[in-house]
Every structure is written in structure tokens, then in C-alpha cells.
C-alpha positions in Angstrom: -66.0 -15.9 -12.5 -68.3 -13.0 -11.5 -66.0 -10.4 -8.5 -68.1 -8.3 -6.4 -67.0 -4.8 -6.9 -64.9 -3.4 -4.2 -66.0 -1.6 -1.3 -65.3 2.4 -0.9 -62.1 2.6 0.8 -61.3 5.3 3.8 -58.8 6.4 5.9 -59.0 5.6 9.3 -56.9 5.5 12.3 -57.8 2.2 14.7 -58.5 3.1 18.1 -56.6 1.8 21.2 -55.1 -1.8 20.2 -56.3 -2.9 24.1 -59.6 -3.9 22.8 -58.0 -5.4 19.7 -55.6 -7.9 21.7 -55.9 -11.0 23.2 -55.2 -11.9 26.8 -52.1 -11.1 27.8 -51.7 -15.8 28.4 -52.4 -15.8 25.4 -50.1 -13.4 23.8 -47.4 -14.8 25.5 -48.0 -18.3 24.2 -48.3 -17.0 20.8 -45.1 -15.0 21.2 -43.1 -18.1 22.1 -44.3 -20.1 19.5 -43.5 -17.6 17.3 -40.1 -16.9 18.4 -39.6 -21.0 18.4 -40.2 -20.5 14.4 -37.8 -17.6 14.1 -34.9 -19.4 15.4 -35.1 -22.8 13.7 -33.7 -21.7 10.0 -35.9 -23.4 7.4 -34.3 -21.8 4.4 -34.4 -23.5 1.4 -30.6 -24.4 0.9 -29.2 -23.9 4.3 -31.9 -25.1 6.5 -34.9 -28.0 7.3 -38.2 -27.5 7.8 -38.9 -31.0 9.3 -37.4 -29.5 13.2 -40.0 -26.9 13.1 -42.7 -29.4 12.2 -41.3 -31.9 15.2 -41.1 -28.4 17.5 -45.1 -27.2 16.6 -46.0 -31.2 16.7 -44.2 -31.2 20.2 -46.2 -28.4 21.4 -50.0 -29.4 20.6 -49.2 -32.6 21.9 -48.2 -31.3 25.4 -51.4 -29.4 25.1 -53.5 -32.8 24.7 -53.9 -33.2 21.2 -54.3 -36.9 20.6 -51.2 -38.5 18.8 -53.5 -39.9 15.8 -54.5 -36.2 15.0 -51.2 -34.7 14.2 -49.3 -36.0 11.4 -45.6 -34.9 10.5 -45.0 -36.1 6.7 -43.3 -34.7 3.7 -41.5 -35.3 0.6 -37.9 -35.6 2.2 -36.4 -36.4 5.8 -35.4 -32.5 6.1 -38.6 -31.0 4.2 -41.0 -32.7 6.7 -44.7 -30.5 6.6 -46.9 -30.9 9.8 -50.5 -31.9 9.1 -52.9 -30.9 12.6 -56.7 -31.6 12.5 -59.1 -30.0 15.6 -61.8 -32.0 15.6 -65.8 -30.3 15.9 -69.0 -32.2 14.9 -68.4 -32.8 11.8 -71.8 -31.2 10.4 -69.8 -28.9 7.5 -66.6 -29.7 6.1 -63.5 -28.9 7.3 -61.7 -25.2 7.6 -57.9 -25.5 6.2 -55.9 -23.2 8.1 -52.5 -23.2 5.6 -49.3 -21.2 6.2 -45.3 -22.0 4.9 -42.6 -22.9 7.6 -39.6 -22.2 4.6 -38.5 -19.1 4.4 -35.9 -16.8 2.1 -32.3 -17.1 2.7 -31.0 -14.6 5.0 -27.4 -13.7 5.4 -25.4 -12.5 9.0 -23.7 -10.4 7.0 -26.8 -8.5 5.6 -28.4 -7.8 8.4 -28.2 -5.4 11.2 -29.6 -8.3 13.9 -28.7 -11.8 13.2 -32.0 -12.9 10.8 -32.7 -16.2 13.1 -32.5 -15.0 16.8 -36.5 -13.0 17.0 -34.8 -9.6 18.0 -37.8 -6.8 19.7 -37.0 -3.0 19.6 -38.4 0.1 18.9 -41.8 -1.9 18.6 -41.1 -4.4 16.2 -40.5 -8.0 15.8 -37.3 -8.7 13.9 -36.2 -11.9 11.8 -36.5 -13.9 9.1 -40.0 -14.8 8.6 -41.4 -12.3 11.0 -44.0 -11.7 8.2 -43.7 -14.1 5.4 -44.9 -17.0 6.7 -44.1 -17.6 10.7 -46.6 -15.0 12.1 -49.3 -16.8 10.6 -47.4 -20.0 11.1 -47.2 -19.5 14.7 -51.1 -17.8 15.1 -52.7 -21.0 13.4 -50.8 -23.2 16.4 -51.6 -20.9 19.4 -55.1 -20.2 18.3 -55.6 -24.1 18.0 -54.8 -24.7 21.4 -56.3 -21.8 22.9 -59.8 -23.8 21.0 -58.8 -26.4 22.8 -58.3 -24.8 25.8 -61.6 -23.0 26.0 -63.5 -26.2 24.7 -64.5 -24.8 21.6 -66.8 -27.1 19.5 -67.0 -26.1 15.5 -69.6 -27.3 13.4 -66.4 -28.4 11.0 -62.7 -30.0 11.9 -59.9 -27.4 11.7 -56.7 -28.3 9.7 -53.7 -26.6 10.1 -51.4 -27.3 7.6 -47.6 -25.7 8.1 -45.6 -27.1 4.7 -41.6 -26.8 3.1 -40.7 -25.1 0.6 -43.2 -22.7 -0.2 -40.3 -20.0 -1.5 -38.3 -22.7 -2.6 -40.5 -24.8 -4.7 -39.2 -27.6 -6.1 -39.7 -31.7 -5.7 -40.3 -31.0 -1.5 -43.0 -28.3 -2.0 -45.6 -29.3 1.0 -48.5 -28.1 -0.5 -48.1 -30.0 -3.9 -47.1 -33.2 -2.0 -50.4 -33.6 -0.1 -52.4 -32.9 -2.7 -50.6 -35.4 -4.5 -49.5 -37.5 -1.9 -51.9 -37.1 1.2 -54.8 -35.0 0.0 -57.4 -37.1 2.8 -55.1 -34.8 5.3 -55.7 -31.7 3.7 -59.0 -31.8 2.1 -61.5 -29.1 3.2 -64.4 -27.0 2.0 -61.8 -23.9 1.9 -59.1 -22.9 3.2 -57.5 -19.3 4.7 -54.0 -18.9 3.4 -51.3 -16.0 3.4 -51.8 -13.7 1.1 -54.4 -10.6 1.9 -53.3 -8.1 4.7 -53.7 -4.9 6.2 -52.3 -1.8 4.6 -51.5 1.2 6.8 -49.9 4.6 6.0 -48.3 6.4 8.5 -49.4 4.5 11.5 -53.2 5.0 9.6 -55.3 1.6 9.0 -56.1 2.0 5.5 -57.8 -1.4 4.2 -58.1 -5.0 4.7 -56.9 -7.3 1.6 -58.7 -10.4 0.8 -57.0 -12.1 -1.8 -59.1 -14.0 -4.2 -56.9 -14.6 -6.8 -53.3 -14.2 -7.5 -50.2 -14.5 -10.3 -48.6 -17.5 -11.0 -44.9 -17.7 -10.5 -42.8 -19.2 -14.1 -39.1 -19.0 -14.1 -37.3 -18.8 -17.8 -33.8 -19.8 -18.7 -32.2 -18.0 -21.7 -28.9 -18.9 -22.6 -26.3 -18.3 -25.6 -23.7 -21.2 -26.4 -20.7 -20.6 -29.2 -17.4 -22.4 -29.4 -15.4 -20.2 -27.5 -11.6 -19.8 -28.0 -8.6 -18.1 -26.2 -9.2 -15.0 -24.5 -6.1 -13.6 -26.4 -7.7 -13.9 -29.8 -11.3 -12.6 -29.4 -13.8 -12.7 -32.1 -17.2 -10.7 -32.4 -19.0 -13.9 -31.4 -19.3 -13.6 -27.7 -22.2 -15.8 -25.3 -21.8 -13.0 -23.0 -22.3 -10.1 -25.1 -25.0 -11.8 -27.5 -27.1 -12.4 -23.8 -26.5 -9.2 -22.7 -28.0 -8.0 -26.0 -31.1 -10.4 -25.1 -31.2 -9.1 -21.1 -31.8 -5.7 -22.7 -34.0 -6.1 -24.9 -35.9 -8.0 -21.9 -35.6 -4.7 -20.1 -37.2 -2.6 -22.2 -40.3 -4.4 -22.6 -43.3 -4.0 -20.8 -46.1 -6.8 -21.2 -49.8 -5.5 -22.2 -51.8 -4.0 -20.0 -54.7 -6.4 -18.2 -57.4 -4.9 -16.9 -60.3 -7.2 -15.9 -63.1 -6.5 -12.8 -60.8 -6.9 -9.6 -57.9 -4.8 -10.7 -60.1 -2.3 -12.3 -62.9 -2.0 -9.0 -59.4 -1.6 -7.0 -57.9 1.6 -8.7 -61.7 2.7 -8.2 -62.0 2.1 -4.4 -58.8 3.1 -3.3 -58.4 6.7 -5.4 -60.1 8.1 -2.4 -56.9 7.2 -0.6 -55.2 10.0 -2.8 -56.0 13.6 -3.8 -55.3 15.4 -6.8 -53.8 14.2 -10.3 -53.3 10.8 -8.5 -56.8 10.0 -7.5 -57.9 11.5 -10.6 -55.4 8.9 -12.3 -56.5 5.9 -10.4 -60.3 6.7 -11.5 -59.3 6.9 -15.3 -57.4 3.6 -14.6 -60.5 2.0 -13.7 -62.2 3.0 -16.7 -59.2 2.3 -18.6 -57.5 5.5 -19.5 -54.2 4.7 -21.6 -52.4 7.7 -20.7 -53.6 7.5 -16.7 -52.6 4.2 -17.0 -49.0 4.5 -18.1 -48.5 7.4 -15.6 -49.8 5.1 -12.9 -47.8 2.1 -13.9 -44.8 4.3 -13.9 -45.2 5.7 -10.6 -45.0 2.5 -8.3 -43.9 -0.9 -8.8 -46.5 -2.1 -7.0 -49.2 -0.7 -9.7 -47.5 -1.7 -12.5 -47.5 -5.4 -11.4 -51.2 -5.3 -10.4 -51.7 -4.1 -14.4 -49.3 -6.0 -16.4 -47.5 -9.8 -16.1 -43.7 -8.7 -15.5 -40.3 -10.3 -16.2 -37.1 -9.8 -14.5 -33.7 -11.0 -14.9 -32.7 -12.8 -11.2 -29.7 -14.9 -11.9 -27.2 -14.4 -14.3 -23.8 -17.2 -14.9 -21.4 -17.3 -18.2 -17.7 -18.3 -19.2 -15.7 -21.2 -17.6 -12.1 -20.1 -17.2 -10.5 -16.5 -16.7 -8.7 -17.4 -19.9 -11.1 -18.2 -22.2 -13.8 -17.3 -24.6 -17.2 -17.8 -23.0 -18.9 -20.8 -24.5 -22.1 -20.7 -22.3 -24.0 -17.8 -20.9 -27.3 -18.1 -19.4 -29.3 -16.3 -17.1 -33.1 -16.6 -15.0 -35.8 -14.7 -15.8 -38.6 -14.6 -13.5 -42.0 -14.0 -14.4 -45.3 -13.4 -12.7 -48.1 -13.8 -15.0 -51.2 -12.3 -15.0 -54.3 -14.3 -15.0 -55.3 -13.1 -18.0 -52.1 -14.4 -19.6 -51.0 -18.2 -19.9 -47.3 -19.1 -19.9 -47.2 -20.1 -23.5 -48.0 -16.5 -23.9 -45.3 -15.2 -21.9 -42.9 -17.6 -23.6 -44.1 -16.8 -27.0 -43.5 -13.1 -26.0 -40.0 -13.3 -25.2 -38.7 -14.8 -27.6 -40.3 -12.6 -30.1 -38.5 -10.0 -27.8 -35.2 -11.8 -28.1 -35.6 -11.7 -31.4 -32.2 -14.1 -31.6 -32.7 -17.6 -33.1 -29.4 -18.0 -30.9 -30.5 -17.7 -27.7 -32.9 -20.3 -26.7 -35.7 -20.1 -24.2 -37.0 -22.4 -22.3 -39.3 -23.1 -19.3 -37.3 -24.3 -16.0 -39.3 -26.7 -14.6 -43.3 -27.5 -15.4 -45.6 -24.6 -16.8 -46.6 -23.2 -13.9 -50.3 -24.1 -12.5 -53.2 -22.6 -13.8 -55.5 -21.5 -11.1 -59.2 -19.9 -11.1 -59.7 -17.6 -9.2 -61.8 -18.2 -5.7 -65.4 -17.3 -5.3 -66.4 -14.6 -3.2 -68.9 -16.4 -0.7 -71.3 -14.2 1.0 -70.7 -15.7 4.1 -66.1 -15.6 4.1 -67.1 -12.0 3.3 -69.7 -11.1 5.7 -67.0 -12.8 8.4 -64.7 -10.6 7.2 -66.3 -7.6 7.5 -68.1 -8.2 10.6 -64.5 -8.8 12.2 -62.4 -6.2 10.6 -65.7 -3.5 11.7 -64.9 -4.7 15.4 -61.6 -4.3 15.7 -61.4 -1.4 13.3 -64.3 0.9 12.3 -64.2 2.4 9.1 -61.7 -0.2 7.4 -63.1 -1.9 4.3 -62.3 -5.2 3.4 -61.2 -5.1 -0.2 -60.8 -8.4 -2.3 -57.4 -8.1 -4.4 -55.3 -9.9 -7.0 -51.8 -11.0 -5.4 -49.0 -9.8 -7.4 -46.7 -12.8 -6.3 -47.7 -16.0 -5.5 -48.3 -18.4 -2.3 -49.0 -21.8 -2.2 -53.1 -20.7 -2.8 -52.5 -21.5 -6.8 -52.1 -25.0 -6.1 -55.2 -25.4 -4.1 -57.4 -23.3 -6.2 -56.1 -25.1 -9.0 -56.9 -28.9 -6.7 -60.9 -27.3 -5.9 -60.0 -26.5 -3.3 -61.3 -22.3 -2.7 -58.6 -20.2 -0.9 -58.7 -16.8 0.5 -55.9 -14.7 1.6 -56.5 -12.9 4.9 -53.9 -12.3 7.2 -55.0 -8.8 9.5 -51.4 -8.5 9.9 -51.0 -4.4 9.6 -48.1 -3.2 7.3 -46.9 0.2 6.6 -47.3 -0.2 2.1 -44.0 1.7 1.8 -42.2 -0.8 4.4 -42.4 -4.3 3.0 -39.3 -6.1 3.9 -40.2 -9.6 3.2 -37.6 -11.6 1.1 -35.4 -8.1 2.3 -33.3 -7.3 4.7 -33.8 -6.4 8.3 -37.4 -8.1 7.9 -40.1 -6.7 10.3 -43.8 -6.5 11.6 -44.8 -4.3 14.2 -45.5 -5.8 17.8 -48.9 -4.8 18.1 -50.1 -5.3 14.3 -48.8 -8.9 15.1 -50.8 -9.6 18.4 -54.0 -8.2 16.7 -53.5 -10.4 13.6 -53.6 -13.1 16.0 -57.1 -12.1 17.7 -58.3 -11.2 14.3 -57.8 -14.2 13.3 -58.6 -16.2 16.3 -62.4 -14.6 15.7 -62.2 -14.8 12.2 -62.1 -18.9 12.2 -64.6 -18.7 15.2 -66.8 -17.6 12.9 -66.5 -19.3 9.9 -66.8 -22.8 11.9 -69.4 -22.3 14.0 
């Protein structure tokens, strides 16, 4: 798979957000929605997706969407997925417009406003799902009926697709169900999916992500097992200690460095975002420095998982009685894996880490799936560009590899091409999603909905 190289990348501060927003109807529409998804709580454990499906279904209805065109289906009666098609001429094939109505659990207690009640202040949007997935959740419905509205006729149908369990995976995953269970629904030439995103630094529009490729997501159980005993007579042999012994040997490694065309053109372009002994770093990087690379991996998180797969420890559970010798301790390790690396890999690698034939390791669940990356069509770009130069001169757009993983891997991985574009504006040192207190700025929100609006306009004309 041939990347184009990235584009130069500047800093640039976007002018007046009036010319940037859509009517003020329109807006409001999209607000409501989106406040509708906020305070239905579609968490994995706690919550249902299938009352926001019914709510969004509800809603194009009442705006004259015929019956036969909306479908609300799923895997399970509470992990319902709603399925809308817009119908043009038919003359190309269809657009999917995809986006995740699950999101993370969020506690009360955790929170400085209560995570499902869409709180505004200070000029942000506040709640669960305010950026990962319900802004672009709510966008895909209120775009679709302003279409409608204004009679818009595409040269292909428009599918929205809002599915479950997208954070949660599992049996109820929406995206995985229609492709195995109602692909006819979904099926389209490609699809726009979460993903890509603006990046902003100080209130300063920096670039546009396209994601064209992205980790896959693998989950590891480890686990020591003995006989145990009573607590009053210990021995040496411990499940908790000999897995602590395994968690820190997990710790200290660091997987090898991958460096292929995408993550290399994107130290290149986006050095000129930094001065000094950085951007000098960032360019070595790119033509694969070892010693630039380790300082730059060291520096930020975010760098070091655009280089390298990486493994963390996420849940942790041992013993069975306050009195007793441990006979089980186990604990999840979460992995995202590079493209460049497969799972066996990753499992081949820890254990050799381990180094303990008594802890076992094991895959939870199916190897995770293996996705190609999407092509970079002239014309997705040229859209792109053309957009992101209206509503903000001097931005680049700037294809990327995602570091965690959407629902994209599953399509790619089905033929079906996906691209990650969002325009949704974030500061890059103020990511809350999956956090606490998660946020998007009012205005970067509204504009993500015009951006988008044109966006589809164009690719379906």
C-alpha cells in the first residue's frame, strides 16, 4: 500500500468562526440532538444503546424519512444499532456515514458535573461522549435531515450507521454484527468514520488528521495459579508475588521501534510545528535516527505509541479469602499493535518477557482483526483539502496512523475503505476522552458540524 507523503504543516490561527458555522436553525437542531445523546447513558455495563437508536430513529421520522428507510437492529434487545439510508440517484455507490452511540463508563463521583446531563460553561460542552462518539453521532443525524430539508439530491445513497458497543466490544459490537449479520444495510463504496481530527495549540489550528490506518486493539490475560495454603504459614510460592514479578518485567519493556512511510512523513511534516532540539529531533526521526528516536519516544506518550506497539497492565484480581494463600492471580494486559506487527508477535513477545513457564498467557477473546490500511483516493483528499482551505487557510490535511482503534479495522478489514475525519478542533494537550470531566469546545463542535455537512456534499455529488 503506497501513502502519499504528508503535506508541510503550519501554524495558523482560523479566522472568525462566523463564516465557519452553520445557521443559527441549524445549530440549534444539532445542539438538541446532541444533548438527546448525552443524557441517554449507553455505557457498556450500566447502560443501553437501543433508547438512543429509538430517540435518533424517532427524530428522522418526524422529519419525513420513510419508515422502510430506517432500520433499528442489533445483536441484543439493549444493544440495538440504528441503520438510516438517504436516498440520491443511485449513479455511485453509497457514502457510509459511521459513528458509536456506547460510550466509557463514567462515574457521579468522578466528575465535577454529572457525566450524563450535557453541562455548557466557560465555552465548552461537557459529558460523557461529548467527543468520543456523540458529536459525530449527533452531526451525521442533523446533517441528514438538513439534506432533506434543503432537497439535496446525491449522485449516491447516504448511510448513517450509529452502532453499540464500539468501547465495549464484545458479542453486541454493531459494527461486526452487520457486517456479519446485515451487511446489505451497511455496504458502501467507503465510508467516513471517527478517527482523524483537528489539532490546535493554544487556541491555534495546527492540522487536519485524516486517518488512513490505525492499531488494532488485543487484550492478554496472564495469570499465576499454585495451591495456596493458610495465610498463617506462608511459603515462597506466592500467585501474587510470582505475577507481580511478570507485571514488571512487562513494564520495563518497550516493543521495537516501527517506522514505515506514514509515521515517518508525519515526524517530517509536523517538526515545523517545533523549534530547536525538538524539530531537529522529529526530522532525524523521519530518517530514522536511533538516538532522536528514543528521546522523542521518551518525551510524549503520544509519540511513543505512534513508533512502537505498547502494552499496559489495565486490570489486575488475585487471592480468594483474607485468610488464605493466593491460589489464582491474574491480571489484563492491553495491547495496541502496530501494523507492522501481528498478534502472534506480540504474544510471542511477552511471554519471552515473562520468561516464567508458570504464568501462562493467553489471548482474551479472538486475535484481533487484521486490517489494511485505506487508500488515499485523490478525490477523499482533494475534498478534504478543498474544505479544510475554506474554513481554515493555511491548515494542512495530514493523513495519520491512529494509535487506538475505532470500529474502521473491521470495515477495512470487510473491503470496505474508511477514513477518519472528524474537523472537530482539540487542544493536543487536553484529550479527555475515556477521562474525566470530558470536553469539546462549543464552537470547534458547531464547525465540525459544517465541516462536515460540506465535506459529504462533496463527496456525493
Amino acid at each position: 500500500m503506497r501513502f502519499l507523503t504528508f503535506l508541510a504543516v503550519s501554524l495558523f490561527l482560523s479566522p472568525g468562526f462566523a463564516q465557519n458555522l452553520s445557521p443559527a436553525a441549524d445549530q440549534q437542531l444539532t445542539r438538541e440532538i446532541y444533548k438527546e445523546l448525552i443524557e441517554i447513558n449507553t455505557s457498556f455495563s450500566t447502560g443501553a444503546t437501543t433508547p438512543a437508536a429509538e430517540a435518533m430513529a424517532a427524530r428522522l421520522r418526524a422529519a419525513g424519512f420513510p419508515a422502510s428507510d430506517i432500520q433499528v437492529v442489533g445483536a441484543a434487545p439493549h444493544k440495538m444499532n440504528l441503520v438510516v439510508r438517504y436516498r440520491g440517484t443511485g449513479a455511485k455507490r453509497p457514502l457510509l456515514l459511521l459513528a458509536h452511540l456506547d460510550v466509557v463508563e463514567a462515574k457521579r463521583s468522578d466528575w465535577t458535573f454529572d457525566p450524563f446531563v450535557l453541562h455548557e460553561q466557560d465555552g465548552f460542552f461537557y459529558g460523557r461522549g461529548t467527543s468520543d462518539d456523540k458529536a459525530q453521532a449527533a452531526i451525521w443525524i442533523a446533517n441528514l435531515i438538513r439534506y432533506r430539508r434543503e432537497g439535496f439530491r446525491p449522485s449516491r445513497d447516504l448511510i448513517v450507521a450509529l452502532t453499540a458497543d464500539e468501547e465495549g466490544g464484545g458479542p453486541y459490537n454493531g459494527a461486526v454484527w452487520l457486517l456479519g449479520h446485515r451487511r446489505e444495510l451497511i455496504d458502501a463504496e467507503f465510508a467516513l468514520n471517527e478517527g482523524g481530527g483537528g489539532e490546535m495549540h493554544d487556541s491555534r489550528r495546527l492540522l487536519n488528521l485524516l486517518q488512513v490506518a490505525e492499531k488494532t486493539y488485543a487484550d492478554y490475560r496472564i495469570e499465576a495459579r499454585n495451591p495456596g495454603g493458610h495465610s498463617a504459614m506462608p511459603v515462597k510460592e506466592n500467585a501474587i508475588y510470582r505475577l507481580a514479578a511478570a507485571l514488571e518485567r512487562i513494564s520495563r519493556y518497550e516493543f521495537p521501534i516501527r517506522l514505515n512511510e506514514v509515521t515517518r512523513a508525519y515526524f517530517e511534516a509536523t517538526a515545523s510545528l517545533y523549534t530547536g532540539a525538538l524539530a531537529e529531533d522529529f526530522q532525524a526521526v523521519a530518517r530514522g535516527g536511533q538516538q532522536a528516536i528514543t528521546r522523542v519516544a521518551a518525551a510524549s506518550p503520544a509519540w511513543n505509541a505512534v513508533l512502537r506497539t505498547t502494552c499496559v497492565a489495565t486490570m489486575l484480581d488475585g487471592g480468594h479469602a483474607l485468610n488464605a494463600l493466593p491460589q489464582t492471580a491474574g491480571a489484563n494486559i492491553n495491547c495496541r499493535v502496530h501494523p507492522d506487527d501481528s498478534p502472534q508477535f506480540v504474544l510471542d513477545t511477552l511471554k519471552k518477557v515473562i520468561a516464567d513457564d508458570k504464568v501462562s498467557v493467553r489471548p482474551s477473546g479472538e486475535p484481533p482483526a487484521s486490517a489494511p490500511a485505506s487508500p488515499l483516493r485523490d478525490d477523499i483528499l482533494s475534498a478534504a483539502k478543498r474544505v479544510t482551505s475554506q474554513m481554515w487557510p493555511g491548515v494542512p490535511v495530514v493523513p495519520c496512523l491512529g494509535t487506538g482503534a475505532t470500529d474502521g479495522r473491521f470495515l477495512r478489514a470487510a473491503g470496505i475503505p474508511t477514513y477518519g475525519m472528524t474537523g472537530l478542533f482539540m487542544e493536543r494537550d487536553d484529550m479527555r476522552a475515556h477521562g474525566q470531566n470530558e470536553r469539546v469546545g462549543v464552537a470547534q463542535f458547531y464547525e465540525s458540524a459544517t465541516y462536515l455537512y460540506r465535506l459529504v456534499r462533496e463527496l456525493a455529488q
